[in-house]
C-alpha positions as CSV (number, residue, x, y, z in Angstrom):
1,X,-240.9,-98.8,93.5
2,X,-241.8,-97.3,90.3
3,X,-245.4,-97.8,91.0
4,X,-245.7,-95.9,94.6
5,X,-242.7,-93.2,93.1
6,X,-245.6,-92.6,89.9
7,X,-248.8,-92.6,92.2
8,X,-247.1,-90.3,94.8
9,X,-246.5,-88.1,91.6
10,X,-250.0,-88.5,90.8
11,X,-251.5,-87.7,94.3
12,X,-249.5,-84.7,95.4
13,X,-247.5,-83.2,92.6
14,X,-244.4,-84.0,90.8
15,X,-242.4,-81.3,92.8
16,X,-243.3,-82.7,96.1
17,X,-241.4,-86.0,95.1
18,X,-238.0,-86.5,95.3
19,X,-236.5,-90.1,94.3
20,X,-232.4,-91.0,93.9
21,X,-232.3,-90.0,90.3
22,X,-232.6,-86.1,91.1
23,X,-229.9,-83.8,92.3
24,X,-231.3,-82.5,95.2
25,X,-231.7,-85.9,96.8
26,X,-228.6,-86.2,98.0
27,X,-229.1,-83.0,100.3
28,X,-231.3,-85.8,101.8
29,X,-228.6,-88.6,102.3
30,X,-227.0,-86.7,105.5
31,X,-228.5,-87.8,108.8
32,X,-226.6,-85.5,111.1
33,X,-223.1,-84.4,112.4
34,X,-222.0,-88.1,112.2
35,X,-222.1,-87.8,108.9
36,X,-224.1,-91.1,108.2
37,X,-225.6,-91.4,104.9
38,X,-229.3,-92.5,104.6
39,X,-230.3,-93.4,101.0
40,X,-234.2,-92.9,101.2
41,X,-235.9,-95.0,98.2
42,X,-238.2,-91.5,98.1
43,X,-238.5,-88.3,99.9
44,X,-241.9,-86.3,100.0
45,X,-242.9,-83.3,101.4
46,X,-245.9,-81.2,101.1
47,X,-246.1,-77.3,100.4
48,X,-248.6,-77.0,103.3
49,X,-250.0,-78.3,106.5
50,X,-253.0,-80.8,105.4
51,X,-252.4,-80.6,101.8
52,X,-253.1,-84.4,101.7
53,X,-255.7,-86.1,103.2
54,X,-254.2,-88.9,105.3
55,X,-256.9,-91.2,103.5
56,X,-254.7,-90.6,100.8
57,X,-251.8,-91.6,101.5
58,X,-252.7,-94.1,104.4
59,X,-251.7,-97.4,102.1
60,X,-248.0,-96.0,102.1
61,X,-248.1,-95.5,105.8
62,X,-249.4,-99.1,106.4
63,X,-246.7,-100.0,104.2
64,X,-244.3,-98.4,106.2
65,X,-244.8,-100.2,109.4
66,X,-243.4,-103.6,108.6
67,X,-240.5,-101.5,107.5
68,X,-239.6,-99.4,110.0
69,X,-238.2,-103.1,112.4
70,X,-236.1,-102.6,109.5
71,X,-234.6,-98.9,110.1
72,X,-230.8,-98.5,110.7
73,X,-231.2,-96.1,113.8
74,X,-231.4,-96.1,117.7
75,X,-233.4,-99.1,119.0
76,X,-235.5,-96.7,120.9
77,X,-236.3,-94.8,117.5
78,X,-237.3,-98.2,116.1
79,X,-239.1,-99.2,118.9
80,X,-241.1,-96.2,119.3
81,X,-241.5,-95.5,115.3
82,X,-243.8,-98.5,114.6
83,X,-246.2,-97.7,117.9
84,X,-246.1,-93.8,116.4
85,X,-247.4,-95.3,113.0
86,X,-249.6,-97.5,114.4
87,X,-251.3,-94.9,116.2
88,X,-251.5,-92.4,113.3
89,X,-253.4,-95.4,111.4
90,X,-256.1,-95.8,114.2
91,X,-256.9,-92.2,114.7
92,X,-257.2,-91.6,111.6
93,X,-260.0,-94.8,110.7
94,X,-262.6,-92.8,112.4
């Protein structure tokens, strides 16, 4: 994990990255008004609308799909979110 956490770093900026070790994270851990608590291994966001090429960051999205059968949520969320990825990485080969 220390890998991705450092490369994320690399490719979009320390402040965009957000791992368990930081304070803020834990404004993360809430899902909704169940008050279930995710613990994300990392949390990234970007400043702007296409700040990241998604050739970029397309091995961590291919990463993810395996993943999300994984996900604690509503079957139809985990159903859908794999399909959703899936997509994502096919549009975006051309």
């Amino acid at each position: 994990m220390e890998k991705i956490i450092k490369s994320l770093i690399k490719i979009i900026g320390k402040e965009y990255v957000i791992t368990p070790g930081m304070a803020e994270y834990h404004a993360y851990t809430f899902s909704d008004a169940t008050l279930y608590r995710s613990k994300p291994d990392i949390i990234v966001y970007a400043a702007a609308r296409g700040m990241v090429s998604f050739t970029v960051i397309k091995p961590f999205v291919e990463e993810m799909i395996p993943w999300t059968k994984q996900m604690n949520c509503p079957a139809y969320i985990k159903d859908e979110i794999g399909k959703l990825i899936e997509l994502i990485v096919r549009e975006n080969n051309s």
